[in-house]
N, CA, C and O atoms as a GROMACS GRO file, in nm:
protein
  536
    1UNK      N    1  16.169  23.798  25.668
    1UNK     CA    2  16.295  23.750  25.617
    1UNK      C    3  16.388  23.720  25.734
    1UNK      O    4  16.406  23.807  25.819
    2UNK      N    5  16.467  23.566  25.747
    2UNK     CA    6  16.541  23.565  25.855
    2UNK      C    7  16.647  23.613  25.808
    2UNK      O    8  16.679  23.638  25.692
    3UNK      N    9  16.720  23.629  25.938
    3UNK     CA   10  16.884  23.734  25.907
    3UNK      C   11  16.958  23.620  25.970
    3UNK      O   12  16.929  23.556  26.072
    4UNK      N   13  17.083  23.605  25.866
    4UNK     CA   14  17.187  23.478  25.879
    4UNK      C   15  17.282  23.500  25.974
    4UNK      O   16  17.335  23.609  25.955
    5UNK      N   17  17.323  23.444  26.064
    5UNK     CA   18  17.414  23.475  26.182
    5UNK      C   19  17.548  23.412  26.099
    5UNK      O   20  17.522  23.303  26.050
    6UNK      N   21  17.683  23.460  26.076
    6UNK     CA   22  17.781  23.339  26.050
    6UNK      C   23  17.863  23.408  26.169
    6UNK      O   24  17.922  23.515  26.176
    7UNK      N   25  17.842  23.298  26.263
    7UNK     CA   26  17.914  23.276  26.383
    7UNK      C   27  18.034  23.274  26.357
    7UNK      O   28  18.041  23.253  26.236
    8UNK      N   29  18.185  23.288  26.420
    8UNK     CA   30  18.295  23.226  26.414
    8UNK      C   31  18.299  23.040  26.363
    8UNK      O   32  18.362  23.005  26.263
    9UNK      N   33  18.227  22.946  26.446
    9UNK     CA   34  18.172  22.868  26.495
    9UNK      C   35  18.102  22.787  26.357
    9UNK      O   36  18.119  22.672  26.315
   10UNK      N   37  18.022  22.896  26.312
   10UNK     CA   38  17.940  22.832  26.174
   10UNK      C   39  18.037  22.871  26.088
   10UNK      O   40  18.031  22.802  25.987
   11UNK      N   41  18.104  22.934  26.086
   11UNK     CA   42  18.191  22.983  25.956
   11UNK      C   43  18.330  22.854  25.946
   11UNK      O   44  18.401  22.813  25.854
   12UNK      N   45  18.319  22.827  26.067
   12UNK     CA   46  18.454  22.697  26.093
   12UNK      C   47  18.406  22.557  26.033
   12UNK      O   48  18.461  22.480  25.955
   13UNK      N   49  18.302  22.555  26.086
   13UNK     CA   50  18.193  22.429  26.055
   13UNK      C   51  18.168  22.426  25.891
   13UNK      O   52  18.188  22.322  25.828
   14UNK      N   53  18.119  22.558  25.823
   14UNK     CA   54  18.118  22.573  25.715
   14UNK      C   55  18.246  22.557  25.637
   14UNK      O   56  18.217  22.499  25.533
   15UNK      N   57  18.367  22.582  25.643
   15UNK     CA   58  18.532  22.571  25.585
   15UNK      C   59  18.455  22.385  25.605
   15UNK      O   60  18.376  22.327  25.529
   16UNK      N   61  18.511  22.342  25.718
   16UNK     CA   62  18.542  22.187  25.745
   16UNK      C   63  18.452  22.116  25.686
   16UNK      O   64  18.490  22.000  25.677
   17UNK      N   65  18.326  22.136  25.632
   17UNK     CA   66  18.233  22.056  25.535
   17UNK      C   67  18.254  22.106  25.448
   17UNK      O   68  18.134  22.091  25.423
   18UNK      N   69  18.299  22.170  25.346
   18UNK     CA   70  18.349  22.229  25.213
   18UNK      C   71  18.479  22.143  25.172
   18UNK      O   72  18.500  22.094  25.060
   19UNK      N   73  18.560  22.134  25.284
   19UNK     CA   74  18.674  22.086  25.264
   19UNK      C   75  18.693  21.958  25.290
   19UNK      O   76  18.801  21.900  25.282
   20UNK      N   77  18.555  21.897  25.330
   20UNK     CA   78  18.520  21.737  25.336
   20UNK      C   79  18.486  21.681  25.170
   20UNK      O   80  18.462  21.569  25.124
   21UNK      N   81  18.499  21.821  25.111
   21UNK     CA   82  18.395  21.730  24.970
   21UNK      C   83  18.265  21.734  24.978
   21UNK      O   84  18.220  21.672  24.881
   22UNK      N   85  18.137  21.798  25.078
   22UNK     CA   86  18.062  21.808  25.044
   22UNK      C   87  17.996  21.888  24.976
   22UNK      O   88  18.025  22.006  24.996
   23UNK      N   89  17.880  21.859  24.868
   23UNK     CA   90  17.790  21.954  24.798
   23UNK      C   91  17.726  22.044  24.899
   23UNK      O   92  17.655  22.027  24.998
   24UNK      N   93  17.804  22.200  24.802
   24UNK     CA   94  17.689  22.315  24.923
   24UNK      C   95  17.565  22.303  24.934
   24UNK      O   96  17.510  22.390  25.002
   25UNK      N   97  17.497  22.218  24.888
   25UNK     CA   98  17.340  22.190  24.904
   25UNK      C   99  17.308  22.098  25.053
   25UNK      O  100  17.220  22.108  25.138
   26UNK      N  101  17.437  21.998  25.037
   26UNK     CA  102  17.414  21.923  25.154
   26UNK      C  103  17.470  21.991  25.277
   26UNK      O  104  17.415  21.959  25.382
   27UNK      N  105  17.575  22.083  25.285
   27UNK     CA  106  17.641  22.155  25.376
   27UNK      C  107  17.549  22.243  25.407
   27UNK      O  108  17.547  22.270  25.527
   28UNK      N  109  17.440  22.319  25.314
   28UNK     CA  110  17.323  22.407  25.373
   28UNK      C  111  17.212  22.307  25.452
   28UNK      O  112  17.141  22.329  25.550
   29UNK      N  113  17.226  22.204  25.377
   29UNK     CA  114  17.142  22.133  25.472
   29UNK      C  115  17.157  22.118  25.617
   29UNK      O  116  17.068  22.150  25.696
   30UNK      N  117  17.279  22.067  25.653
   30UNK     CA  118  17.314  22.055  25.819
   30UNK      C  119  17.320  22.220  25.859
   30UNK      O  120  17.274  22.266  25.964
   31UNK      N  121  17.384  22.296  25.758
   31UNK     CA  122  17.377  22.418  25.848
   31UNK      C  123  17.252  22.484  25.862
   31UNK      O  124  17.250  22.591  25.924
   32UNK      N  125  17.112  22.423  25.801
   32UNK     CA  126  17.015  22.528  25.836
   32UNK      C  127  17.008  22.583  25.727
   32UNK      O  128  16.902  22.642  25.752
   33UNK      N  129  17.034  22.618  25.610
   33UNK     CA  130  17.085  22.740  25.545
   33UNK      C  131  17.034  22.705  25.404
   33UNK      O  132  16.997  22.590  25.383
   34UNK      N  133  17.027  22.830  25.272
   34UNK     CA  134  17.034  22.762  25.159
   34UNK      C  135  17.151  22.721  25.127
   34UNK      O  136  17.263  22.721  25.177
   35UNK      N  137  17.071  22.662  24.974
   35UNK     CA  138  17.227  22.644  24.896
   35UNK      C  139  17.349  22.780  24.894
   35UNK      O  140  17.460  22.816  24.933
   36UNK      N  141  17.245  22.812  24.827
   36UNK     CA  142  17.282  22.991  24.754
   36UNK      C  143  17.366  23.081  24.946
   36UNK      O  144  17.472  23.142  24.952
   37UNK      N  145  17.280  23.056  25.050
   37UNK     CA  146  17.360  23.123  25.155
   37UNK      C  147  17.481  23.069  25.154
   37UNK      O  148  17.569  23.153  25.173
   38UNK      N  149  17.531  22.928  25.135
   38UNK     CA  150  17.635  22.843  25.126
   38UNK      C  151  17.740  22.934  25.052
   38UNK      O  152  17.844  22.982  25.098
   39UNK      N  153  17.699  22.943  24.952
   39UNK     CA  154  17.804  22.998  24.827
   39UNK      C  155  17.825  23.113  24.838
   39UNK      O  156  17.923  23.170  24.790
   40UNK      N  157  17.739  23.164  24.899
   40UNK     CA  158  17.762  23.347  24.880
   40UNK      C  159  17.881  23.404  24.980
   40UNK      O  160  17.975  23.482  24.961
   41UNK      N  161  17.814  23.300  25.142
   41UNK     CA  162  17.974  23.297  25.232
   41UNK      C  163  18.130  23.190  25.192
   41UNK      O  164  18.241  23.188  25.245
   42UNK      N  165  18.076  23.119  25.086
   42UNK     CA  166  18.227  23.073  25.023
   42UNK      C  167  18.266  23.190  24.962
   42UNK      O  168  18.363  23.234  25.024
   43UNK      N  169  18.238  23.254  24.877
   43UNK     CA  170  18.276  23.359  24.803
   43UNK      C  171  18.337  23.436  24.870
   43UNK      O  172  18.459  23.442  24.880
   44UNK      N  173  18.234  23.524  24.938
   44UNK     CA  174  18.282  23.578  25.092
   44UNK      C  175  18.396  23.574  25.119
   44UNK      O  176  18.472  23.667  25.089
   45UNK      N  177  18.445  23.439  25.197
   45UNK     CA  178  18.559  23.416  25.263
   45UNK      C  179  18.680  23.356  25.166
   45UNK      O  180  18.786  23.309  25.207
   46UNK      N  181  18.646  23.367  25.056
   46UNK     CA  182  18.728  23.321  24.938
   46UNK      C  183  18.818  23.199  24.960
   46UNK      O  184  18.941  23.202  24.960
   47UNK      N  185  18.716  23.055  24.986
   47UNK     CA  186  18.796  22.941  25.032
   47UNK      C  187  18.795  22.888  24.816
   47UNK      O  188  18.711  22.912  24.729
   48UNK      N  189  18.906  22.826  24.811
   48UNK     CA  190  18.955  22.805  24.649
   48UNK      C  191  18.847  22.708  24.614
   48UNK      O  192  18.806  22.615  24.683
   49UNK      N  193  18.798  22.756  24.469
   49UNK     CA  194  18.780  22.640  24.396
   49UNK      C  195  18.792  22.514  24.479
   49UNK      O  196  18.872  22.504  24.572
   50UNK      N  197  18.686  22.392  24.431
   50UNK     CA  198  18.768  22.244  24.451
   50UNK      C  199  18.828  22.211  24.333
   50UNK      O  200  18.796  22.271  24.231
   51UNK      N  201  18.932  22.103  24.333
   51UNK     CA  202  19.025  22.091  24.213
   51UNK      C  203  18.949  22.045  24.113
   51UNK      O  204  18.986  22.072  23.999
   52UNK      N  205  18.829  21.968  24.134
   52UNK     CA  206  18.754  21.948  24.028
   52UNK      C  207  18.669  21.977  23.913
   52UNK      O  208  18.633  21.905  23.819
   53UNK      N  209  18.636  22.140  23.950
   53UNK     CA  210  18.635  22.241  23.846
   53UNK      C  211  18.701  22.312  23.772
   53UNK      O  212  18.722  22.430  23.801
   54UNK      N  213  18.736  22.269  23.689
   54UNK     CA  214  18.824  22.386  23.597
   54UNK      C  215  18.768  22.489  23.525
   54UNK      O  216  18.694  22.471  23.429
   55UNK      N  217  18.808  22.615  23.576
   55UNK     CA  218  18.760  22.732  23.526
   55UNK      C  219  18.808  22.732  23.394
   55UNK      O  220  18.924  22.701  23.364
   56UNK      N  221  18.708  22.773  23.304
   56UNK     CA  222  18.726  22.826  23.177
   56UNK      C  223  18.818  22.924  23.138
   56UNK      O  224  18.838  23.002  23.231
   57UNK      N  225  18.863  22.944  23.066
   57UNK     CA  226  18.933  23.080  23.021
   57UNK      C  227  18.842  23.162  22.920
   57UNK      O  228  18.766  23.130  22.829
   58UNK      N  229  18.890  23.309  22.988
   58UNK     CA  230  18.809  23.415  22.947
   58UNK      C  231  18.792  23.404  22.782
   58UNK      O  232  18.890  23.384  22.710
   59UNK      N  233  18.663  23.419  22.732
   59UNK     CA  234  18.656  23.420  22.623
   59UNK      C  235  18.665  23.569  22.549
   59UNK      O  236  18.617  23.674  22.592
   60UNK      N  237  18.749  23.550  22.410
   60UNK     CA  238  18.752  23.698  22.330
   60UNK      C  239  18.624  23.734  22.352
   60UNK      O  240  18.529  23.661  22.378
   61UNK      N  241  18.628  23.866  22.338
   61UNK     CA  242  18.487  23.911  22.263
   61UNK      C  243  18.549  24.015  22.104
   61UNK      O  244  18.612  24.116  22.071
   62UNK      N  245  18.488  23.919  22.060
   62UNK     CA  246  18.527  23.939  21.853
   62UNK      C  247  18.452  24.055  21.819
   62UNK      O  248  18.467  24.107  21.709
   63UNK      N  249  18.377  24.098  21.898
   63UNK     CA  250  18.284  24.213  21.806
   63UNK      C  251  18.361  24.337  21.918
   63UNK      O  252  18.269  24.381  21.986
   64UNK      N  253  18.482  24.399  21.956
   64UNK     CA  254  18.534  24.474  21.975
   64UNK      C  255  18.589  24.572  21.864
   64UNK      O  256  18.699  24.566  21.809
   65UNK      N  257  18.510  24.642  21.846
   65UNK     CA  258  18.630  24.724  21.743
   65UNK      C  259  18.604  24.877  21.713
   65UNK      O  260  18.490  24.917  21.738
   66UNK      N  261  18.707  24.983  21.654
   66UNK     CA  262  18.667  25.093  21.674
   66UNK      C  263  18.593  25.173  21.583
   66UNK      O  264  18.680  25.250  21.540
   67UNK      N  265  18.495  25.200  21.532
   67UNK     CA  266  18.438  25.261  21.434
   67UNK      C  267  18.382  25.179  21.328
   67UNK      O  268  18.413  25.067  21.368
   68UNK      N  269  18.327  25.164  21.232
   68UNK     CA  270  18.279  25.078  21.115
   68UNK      C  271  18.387  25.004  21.052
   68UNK      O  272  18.494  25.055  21.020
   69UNK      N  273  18.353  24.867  21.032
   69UNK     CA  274  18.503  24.825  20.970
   69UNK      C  275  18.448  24.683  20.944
   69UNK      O  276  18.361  24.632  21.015
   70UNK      N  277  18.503  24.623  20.838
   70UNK     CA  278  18.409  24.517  20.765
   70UNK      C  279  18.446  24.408  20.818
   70UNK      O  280  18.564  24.373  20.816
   71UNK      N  281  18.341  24.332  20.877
   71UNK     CA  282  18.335  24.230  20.990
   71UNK      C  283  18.312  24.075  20.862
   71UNK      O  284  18.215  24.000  20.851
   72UNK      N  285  18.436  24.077  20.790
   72UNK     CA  286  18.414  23.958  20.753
   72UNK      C  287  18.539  23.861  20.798
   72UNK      O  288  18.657  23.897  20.804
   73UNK      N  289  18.484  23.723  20.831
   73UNK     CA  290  18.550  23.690  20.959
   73UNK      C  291  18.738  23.596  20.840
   73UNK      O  292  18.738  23.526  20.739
   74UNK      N  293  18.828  23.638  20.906
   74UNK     CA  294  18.925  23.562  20.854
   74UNK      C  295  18.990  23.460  20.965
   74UNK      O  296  19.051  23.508  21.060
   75UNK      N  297  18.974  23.308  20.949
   75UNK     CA  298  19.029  23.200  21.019
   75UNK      C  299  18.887  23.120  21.081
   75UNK      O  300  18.781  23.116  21.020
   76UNK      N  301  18.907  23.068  21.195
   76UNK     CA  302  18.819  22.983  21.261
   76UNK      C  303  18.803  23.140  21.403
   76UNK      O  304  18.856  23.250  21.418
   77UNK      N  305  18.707  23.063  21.470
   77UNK     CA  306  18.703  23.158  21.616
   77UNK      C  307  18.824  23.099  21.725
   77UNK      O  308  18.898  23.157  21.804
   78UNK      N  309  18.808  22.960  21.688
   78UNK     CA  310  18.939  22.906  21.820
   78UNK      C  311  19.035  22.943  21.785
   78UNK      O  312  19.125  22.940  21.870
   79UNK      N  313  19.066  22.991  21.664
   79UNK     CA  314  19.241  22.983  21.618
   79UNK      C  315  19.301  23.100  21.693
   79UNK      O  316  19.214  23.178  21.733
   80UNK      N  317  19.403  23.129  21.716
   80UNK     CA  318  19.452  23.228  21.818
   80UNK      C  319  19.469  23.370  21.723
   80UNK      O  320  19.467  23.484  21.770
   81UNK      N  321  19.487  23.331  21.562
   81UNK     CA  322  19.479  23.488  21.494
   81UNK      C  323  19.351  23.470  21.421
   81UNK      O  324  19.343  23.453  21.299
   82UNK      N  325  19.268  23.473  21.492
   82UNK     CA  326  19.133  23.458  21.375
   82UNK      C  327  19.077  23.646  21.432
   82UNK      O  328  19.042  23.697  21.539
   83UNK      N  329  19.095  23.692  21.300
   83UNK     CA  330  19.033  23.804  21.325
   83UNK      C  331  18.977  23.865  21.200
   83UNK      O  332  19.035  23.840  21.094
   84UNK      N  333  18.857  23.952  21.199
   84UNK     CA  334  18.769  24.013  21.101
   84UNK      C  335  18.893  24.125  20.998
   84UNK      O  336  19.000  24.179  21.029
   85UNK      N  337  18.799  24.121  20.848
   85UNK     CA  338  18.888  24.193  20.759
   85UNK      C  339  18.908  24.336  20.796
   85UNK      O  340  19.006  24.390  20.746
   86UNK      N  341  18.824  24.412  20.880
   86UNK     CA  342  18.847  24.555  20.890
   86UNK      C  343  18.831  24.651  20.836
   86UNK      O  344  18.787  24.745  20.902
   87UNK      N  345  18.861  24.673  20.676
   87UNK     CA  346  18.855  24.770  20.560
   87UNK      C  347  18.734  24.855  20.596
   87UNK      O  348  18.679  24.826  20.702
   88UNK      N  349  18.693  24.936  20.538
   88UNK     CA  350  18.611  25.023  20.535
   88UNK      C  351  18.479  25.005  20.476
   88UNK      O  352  18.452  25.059  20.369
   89UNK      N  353  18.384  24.923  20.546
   89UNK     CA  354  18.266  24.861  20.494
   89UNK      C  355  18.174  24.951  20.395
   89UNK      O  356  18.181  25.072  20.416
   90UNK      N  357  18.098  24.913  20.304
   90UNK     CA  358  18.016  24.968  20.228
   90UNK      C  359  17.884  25.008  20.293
   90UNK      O  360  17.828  24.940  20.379
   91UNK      N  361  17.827  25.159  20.230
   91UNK     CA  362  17.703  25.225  20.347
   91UNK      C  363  17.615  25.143  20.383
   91UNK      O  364  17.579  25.068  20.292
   92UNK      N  365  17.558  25.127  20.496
   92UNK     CA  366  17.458  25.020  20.536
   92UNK      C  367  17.463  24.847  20.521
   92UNK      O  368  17.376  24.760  20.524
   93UNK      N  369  17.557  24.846  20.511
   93UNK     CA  370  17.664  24.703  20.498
   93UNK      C  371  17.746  24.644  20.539
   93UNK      O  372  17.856  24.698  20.530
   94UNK      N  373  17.743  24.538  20.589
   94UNK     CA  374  17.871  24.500  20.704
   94UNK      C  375  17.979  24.462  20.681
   94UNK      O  376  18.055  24.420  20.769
   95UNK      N  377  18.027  24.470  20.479
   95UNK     CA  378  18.120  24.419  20.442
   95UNK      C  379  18.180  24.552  20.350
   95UNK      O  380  18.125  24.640  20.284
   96UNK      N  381  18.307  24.523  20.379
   96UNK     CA  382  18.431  24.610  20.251
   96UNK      C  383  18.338  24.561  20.136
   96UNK      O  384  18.263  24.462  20.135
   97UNK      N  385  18.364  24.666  20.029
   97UNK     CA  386  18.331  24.588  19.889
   97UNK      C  387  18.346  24.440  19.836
   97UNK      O  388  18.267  24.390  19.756
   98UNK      N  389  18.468  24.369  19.895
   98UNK     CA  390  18.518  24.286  19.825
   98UNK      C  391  18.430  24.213  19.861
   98UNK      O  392  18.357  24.164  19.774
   99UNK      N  393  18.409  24.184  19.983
   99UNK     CA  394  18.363  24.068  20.029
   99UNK      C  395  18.174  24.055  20.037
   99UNK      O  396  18.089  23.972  20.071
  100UNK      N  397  18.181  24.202  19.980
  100UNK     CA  398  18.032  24.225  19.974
  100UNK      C  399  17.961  24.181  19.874
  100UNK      O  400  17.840  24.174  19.856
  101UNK      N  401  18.099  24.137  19.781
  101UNK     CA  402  18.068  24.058  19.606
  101UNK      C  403  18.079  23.943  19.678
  101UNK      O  404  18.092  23.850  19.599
  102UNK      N  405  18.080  23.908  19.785
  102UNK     CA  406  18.089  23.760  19.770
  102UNK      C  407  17.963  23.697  19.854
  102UNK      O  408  17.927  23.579  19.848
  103UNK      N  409  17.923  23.770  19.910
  103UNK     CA  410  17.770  23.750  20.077
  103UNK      C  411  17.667  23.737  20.021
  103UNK      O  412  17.578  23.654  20.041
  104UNK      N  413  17.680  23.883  19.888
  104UNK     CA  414  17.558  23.901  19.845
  104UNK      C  415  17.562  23.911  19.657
  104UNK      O  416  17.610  24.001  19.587
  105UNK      N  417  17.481  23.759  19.610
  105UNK     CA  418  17.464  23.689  19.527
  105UNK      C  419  17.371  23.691  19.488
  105UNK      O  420  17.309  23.611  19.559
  106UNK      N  421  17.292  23.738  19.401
  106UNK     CA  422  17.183  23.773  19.325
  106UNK      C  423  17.153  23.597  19.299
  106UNK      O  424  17.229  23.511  19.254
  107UNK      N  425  17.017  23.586  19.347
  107UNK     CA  426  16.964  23.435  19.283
  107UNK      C  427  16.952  23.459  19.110
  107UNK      O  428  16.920  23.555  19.039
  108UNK      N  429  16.994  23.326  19.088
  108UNK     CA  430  16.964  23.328  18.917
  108UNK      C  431  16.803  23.345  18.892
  108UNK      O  432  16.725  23.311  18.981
  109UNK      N  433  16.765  23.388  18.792
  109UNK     CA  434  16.632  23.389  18.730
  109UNK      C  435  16.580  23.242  18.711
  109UNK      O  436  16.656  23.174  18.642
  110UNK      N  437  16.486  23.186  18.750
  110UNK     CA  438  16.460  23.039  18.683
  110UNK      C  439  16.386  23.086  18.525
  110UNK      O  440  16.302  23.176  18.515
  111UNK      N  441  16.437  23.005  18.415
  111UNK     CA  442  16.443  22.989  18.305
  111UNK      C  443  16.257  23.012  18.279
  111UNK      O  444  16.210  23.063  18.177
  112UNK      N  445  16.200  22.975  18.360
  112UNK     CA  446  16.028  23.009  18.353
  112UNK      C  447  16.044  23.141  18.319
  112UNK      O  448  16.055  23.179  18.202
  113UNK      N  449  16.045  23.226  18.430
  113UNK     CA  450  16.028  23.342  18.472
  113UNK      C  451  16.111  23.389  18.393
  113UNK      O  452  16.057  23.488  18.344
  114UNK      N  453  16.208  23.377  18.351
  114UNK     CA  454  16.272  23.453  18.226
  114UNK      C  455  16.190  23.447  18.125
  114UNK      O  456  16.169  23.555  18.069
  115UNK      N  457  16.121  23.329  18.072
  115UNK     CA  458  16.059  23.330  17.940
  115UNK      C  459  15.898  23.434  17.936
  115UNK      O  460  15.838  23.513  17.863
  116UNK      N  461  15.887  23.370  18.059
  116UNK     CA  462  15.739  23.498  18.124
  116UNK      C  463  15.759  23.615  18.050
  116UNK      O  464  15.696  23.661  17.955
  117UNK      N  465  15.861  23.657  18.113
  117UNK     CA  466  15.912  23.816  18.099
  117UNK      C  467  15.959  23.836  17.959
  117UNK      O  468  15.947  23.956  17.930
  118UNK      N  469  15.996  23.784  17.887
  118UNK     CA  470  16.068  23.791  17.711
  118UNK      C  471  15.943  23.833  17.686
  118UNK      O  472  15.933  23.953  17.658
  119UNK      N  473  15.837  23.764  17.688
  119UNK     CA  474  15.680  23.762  17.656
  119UNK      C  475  15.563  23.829  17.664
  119UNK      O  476  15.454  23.817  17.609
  120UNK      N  477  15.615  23.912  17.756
  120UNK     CA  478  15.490  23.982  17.832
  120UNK      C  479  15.462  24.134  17.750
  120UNK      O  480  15.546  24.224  17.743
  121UNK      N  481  15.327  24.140  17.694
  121UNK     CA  482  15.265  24.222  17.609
  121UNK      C  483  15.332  24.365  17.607
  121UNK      O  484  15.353  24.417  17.717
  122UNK      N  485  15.369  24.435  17.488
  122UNK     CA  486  15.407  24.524  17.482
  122UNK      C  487  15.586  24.554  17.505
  122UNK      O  488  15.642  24.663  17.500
  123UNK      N  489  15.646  24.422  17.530
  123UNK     CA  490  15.794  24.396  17.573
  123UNK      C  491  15.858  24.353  17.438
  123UNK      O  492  15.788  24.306  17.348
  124UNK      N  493  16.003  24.372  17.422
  124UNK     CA  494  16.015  24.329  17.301
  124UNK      C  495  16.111  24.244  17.363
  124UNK      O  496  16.195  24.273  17.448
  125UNK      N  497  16.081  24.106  17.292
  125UNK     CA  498  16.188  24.007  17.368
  125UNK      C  499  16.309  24.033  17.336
  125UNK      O  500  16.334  24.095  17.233
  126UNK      N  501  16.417  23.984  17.429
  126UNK     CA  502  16.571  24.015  17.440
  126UNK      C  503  16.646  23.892  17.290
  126UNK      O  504  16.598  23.782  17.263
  127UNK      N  505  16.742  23.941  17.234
  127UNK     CA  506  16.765  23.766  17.164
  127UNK      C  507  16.808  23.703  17.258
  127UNK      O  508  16.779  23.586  17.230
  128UNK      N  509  16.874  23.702  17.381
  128UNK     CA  510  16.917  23.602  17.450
  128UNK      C  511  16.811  23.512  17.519
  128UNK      O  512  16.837  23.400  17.561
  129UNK      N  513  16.663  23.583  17.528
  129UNK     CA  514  16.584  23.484  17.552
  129UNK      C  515  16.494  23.442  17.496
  129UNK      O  516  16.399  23.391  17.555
  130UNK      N  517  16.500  23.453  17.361
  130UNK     CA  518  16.489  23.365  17.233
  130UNK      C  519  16.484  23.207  17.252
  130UNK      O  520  16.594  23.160  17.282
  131UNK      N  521  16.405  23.137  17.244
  131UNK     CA  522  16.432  22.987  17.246
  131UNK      C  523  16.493  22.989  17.101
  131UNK      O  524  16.429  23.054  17.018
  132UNK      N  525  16.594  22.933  17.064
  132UNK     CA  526  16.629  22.871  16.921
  132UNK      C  527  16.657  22.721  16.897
  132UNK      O  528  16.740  22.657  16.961
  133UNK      N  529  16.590  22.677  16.810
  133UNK     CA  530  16.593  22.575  16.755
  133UNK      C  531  16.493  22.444  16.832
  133UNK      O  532  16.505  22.322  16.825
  134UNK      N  533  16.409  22.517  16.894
  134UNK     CA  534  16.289  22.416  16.939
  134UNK      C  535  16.197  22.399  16.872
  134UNK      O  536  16.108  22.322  16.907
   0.00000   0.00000   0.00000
């Protein structure tokens, strides 16, 4: 493994091609160096951003919270008050009651499988699943 010298000298050289606008790929190039050695002594010496990156802003993290509490989401994520309902979720469930009537929706029976079942030996059919008047 070689060991990186940053001279006074290379470290000057390194500022003045950074601050030419060149890509640290091409600046490792003349210096000998990688990319990655490039960046690690920008960091290093903490020369700014170029203006042409704009750093992001820190993103929430939404799944912060203290103890069980019903993560059903109220607003959008960008909106600045978008935050989860909270209440006191139901056991093994990620929602308060209320909203737990609303996630989880029993599929309807298809009308087959209902009649299957009215039918099936030893069952006494329901009147509601009675065909009448066919």
């Amino acid at each position: 493994m070689d060991l990186i010298t940053w001279t006074p000298e290379r470290v000057e050289r390194l500022t003045q091609l950074f601050e030419e606008g060149l890509p640290t790929a091409e600046i490792g190039r003349r210096l000998g160096l990688t990319k990655n050695a490039v960046i690690g002594k920008l960091h290093r010496i903490a020369l700014a951003p170029r203006g042409g990156t704009a750093i992001a802003p820190p993103q929430r993290n939404f799944f912060e919270f203290n103890g069980p509490s019903c993560l059903w989401p109220h607003g959008h994520p960008d909106d600045a008050d978008f935050h989860f309902c909270g209440a006191r979720p139901l056991p093994g469930k990620p929602y308060c009651a209320e909203h737990a009537a609303i996630a989880y929706v029993r599929p309807k029976e298809p009308k087959e499988e209902k009649a299957k079942a009215a039918w099936l030996p030893g069952r006494k059919p329901s009147p509601d699943s009675v065909n009448r008047g066919a």
